[in-house]
KOLKETOR-640837 format. One record per residue (C-alpha): residue number from 1; residue in three letters; chain; x, y, z. Coordinates in steps of 0.25 Angstrom, whole numbers, plus 5000, padded with zeros to 4 digits. Example, Ala and Ser with C-alpha at 12.3 -4.5 7.8 and 13.67 -1.06 7.14 Angstrom:
BEGIN
+-----+--------+--------+------+------+------+
: num : residu : chaine :   px :   py :   pz :
+-----+--------+--------+------+------+------+
:   1 :    Ala :      A : 5049 : 4982 : 5031 :
:   2 :    Ser :      A : 5055 : 4996 : 5029 :
+-----+--------+--------+------+------+------+
This chain:
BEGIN
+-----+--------+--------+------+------+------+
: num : residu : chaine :   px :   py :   pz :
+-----+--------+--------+------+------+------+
:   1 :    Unk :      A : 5000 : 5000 : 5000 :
:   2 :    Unk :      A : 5007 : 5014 : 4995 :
:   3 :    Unk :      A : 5003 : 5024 : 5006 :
:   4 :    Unk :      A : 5003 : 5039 : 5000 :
:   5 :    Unk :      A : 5009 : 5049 : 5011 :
:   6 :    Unk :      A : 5016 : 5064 : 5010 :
:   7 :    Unk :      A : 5030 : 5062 : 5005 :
:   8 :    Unk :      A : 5029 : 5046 : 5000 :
:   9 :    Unk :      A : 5033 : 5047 : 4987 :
:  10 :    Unk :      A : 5046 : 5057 : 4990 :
:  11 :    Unk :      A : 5049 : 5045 : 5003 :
:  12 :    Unk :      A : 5047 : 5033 : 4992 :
:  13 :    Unk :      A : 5056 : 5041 : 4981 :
:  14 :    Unk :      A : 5068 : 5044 : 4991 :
:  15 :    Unk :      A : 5068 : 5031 : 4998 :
:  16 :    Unk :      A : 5068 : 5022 : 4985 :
:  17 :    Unk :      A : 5081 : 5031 : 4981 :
:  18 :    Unk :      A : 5086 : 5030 : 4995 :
:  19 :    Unk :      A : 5084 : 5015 : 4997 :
:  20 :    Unk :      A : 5093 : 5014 : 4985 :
:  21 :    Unk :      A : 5107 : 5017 : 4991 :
:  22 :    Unk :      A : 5118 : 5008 : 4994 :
:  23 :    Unk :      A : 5117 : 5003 : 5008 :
:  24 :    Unk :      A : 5107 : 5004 : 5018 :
:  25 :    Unk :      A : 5115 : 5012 : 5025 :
:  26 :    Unk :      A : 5115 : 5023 : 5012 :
:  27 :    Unk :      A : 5099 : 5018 : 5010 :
:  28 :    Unk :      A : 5096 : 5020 : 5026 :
:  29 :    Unk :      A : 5102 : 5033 : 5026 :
:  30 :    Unk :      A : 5095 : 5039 : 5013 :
:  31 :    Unk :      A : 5081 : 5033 : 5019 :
:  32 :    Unk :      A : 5084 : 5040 : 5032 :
:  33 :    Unk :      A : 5087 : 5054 : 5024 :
:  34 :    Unk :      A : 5073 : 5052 : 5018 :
:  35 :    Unk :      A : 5066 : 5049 : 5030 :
:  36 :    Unk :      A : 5072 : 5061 : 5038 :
:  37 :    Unk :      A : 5070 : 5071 : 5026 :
:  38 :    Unk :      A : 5056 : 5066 : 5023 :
:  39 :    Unk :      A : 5052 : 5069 : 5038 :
:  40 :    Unk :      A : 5059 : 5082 : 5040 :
:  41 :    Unk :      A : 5053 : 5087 : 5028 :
:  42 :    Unk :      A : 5040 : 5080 : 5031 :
:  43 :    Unk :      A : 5038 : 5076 : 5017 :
:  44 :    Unk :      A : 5032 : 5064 : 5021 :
:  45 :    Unk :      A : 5017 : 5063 : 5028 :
:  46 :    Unk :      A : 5011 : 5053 : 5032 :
:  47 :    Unk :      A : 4996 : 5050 : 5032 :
:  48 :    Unk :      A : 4986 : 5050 : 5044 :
:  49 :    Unk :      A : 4985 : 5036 : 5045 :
:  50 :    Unk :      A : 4999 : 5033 : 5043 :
:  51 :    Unk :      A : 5004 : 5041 : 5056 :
:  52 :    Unk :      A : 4992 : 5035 : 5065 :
:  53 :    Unk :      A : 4998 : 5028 : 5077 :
:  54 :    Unk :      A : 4994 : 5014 : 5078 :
:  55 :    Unk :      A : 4988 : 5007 : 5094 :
:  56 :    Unk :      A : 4999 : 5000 : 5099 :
:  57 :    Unk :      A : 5012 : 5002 : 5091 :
:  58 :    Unk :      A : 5018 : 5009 : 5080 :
:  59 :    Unk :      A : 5013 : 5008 : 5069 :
:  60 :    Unk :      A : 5019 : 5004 : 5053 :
:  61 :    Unk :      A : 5013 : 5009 : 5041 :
:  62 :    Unk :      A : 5018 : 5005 : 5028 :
:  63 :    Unk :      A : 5020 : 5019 : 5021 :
:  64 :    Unk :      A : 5028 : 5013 : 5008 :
:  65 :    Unk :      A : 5036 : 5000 : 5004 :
:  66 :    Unk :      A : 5043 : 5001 : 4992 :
:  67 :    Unk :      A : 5042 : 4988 : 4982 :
:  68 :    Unk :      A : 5055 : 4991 : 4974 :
:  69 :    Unk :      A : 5065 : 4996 : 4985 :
:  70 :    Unk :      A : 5058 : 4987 : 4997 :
:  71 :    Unk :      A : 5060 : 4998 : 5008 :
:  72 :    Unk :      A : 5048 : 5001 : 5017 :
:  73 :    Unk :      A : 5042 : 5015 : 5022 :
:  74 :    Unk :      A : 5035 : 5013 : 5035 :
:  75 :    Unk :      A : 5029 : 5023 : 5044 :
:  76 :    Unk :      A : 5030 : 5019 : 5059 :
:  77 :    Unk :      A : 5020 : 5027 : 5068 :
:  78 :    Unk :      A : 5022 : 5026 : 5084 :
:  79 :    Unk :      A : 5012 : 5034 : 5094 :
:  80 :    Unk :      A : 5015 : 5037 : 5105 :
:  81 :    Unk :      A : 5026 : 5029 : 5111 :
:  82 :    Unk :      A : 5027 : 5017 : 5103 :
:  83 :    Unk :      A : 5037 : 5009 : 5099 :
:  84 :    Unk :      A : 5044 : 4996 : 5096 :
:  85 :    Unk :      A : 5052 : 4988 : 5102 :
:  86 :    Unk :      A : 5068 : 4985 : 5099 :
:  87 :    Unk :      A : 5067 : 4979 : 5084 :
:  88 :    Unk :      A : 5074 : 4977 : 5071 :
:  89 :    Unk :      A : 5071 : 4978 : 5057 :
:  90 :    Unk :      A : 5073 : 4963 : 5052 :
:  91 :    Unk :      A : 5085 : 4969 : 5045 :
:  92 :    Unk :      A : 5079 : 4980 : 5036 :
:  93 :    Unk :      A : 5085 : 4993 : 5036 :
:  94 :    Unk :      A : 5075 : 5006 : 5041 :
:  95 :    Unk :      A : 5076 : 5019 : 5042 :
:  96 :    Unk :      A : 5066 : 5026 : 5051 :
:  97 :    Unk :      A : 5062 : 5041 : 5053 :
:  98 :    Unk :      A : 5053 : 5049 : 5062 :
:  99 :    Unk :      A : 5040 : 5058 : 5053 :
: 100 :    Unk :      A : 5033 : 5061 : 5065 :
: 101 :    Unk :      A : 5038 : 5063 : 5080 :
: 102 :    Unk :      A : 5049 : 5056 : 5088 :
: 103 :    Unk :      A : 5053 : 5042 : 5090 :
: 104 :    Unk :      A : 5063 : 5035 : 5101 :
: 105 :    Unk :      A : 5073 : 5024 : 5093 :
: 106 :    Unk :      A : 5083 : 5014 : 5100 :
: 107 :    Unk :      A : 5092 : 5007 : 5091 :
: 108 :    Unk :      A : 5098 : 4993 : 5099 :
: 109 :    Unk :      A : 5110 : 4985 : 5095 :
: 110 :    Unk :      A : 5107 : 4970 : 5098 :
: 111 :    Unk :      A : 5118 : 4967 : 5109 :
: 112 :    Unk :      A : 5114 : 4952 : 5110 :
: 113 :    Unk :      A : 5104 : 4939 : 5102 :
: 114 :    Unk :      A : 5101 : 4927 : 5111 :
: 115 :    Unk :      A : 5091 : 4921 : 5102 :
: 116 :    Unk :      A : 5078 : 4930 : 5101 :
: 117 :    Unk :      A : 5084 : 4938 : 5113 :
: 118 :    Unk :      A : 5092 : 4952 : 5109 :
: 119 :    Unk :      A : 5098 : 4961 : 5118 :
: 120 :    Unk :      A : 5099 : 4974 : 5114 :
: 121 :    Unk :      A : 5108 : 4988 : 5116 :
: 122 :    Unk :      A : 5100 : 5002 : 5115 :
: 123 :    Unk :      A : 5110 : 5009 : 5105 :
: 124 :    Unk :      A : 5104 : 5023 : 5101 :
: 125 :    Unk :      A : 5090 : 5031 : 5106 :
: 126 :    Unk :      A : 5086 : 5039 : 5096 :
: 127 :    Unk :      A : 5073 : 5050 : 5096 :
: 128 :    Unk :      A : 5070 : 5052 : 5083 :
: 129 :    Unk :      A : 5062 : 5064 : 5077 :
: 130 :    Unk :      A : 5054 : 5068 : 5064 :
: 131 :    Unk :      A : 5064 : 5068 : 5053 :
: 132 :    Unk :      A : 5074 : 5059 : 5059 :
: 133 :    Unk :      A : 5077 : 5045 : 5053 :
: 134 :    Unk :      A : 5086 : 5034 : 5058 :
: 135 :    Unk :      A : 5090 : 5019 : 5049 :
: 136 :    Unk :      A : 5091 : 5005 : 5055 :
: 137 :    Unk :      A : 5099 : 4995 : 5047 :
: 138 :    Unk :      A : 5101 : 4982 : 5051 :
: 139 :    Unk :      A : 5109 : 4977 : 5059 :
: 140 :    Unk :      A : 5107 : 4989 : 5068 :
: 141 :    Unk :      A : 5089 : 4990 : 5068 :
: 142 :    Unk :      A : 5085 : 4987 : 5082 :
: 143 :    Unk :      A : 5079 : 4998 : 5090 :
: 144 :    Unk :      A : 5065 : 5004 : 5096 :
: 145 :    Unk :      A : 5057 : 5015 : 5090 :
: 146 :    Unk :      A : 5047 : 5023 : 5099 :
: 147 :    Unk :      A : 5039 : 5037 : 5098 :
: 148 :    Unk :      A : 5045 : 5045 : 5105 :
: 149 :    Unk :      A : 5030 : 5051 : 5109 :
: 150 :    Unk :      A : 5022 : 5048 : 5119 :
: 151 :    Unk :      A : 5011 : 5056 : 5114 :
: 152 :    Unk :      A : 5012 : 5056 : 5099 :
: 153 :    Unk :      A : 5014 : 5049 : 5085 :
: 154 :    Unk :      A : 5027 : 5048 : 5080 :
: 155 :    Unk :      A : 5030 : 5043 : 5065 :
: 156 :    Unk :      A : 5044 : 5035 : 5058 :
: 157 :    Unk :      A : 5045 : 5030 : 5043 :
: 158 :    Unk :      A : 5051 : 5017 : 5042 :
: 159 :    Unk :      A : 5060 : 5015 : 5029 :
: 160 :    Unk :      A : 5063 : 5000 : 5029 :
: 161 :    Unk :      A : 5072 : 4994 : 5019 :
: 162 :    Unk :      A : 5061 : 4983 : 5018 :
: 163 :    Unk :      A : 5049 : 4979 : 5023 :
: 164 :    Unk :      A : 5049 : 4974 : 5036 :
: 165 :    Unk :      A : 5038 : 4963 : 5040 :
: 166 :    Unk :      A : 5045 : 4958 : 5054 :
: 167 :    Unk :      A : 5057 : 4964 : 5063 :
: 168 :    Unk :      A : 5061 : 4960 : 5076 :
: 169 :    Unk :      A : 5058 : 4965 : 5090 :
: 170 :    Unk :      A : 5064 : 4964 : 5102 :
: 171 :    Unk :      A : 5057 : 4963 : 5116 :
: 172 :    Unk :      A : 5063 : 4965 : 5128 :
: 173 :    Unk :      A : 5063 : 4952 : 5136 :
: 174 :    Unk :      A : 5066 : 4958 : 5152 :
: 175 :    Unk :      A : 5078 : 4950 : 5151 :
: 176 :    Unk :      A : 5091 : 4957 : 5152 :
: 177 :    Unk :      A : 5089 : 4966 : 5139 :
: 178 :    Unk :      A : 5087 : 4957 : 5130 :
: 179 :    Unk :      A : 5076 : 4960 : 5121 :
: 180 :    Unk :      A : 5067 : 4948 : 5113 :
: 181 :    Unk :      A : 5067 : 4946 : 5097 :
: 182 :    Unk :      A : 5053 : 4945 : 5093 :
: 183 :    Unk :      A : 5047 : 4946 : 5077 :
: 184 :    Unk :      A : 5039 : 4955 : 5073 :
: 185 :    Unk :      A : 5030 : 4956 : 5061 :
: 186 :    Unk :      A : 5028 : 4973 : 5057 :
: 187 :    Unk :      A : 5015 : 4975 : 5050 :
: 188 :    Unk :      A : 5009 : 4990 : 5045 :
: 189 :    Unk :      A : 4998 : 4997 : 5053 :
+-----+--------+--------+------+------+------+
């Protein structure tokens, strides 16, 4: 389903150039670029019902998915004080910014593996504002995302360099640290 927003067609032009780069480092960066200069400039709005908050938890809508590059746009909407938990990104490499209000990021180094048992080593906090944009690429992707708000919506776009159907996240167990790893199957609100 093609959703038509403010700004979809300059964000889908300058991410099929940017996805073309060498490394996913060069890629990641470009991607990045966009997602700040797109927000600061607030070329891109999104539709009323795209920036409703869902009961519960954050919530993903599918905002574009392109069949001949593969990268997916997603637009993450978290009321007031939602969150996840520590997780990853099965691999794929994202690049996250912030459209609307503030979020809190941790990124985690996993320190440890015993099985489906991680431990894990809090590594940078980060507040994040409108027009800020950060990248994950594996082997370095675990880490929290929560609104900073207690009180209002904050909204990120998700750039993945595939689509994600599953990821892993990590429950803390009571035990030491040590956190859980349990799958978990990402569907679209």
């Amino acid at each position: 389903m093609e959703l038509d927003f403010k700004g979809r067609q300059e964000l889908v032009s300058r991410l099929d150039r940017a996805v073309g780069g060498s490394s996913v480092e060069e890629v990641t960066a470009a991607v990045q670029d966009i997602l700040v200069d797109l927000a600061t400039s607030q070329a891109v709005e999104l539709p009323a019902a795209v920036k409703a908050p869902a009961v519960g938890s954050y919530a993903r809508r599918l905002l574009y998915k392109s069949d001949e590059h593969g990268y997916v746009v997603i637009a993450m909407v978290w009321g007031p004080g939602q969150g996840t938990p520590v997780h990853d990104h099965a691999g794929v490499w994202c690049v996250e910014g912030v459209l609307e209000g503030e979020i809190d990021v941790v990124r985690y180094d996993l320190q440890e593996e015993d099985g489906e048992r991680c431990r894990f080593d809090a590594q940078e906090h980060l507040r994040a504002g409108v027009g800020t944009a950060g990248s994950l690429i594996p082997p370095f992707e675990y880490h929290t995302i929560r609104n900073a708000y207690t009180e209002e919506t904050s909204i990120t776009v998700h750039v993945y360099g595939r689509e994600l159907v599953e990821c892993s996240i990590f429950v803390d167990d009571d035990r030491d640290g040590w956190h859980r790893r349990q799958t978990r199957a990402l569907s679209y609100n």
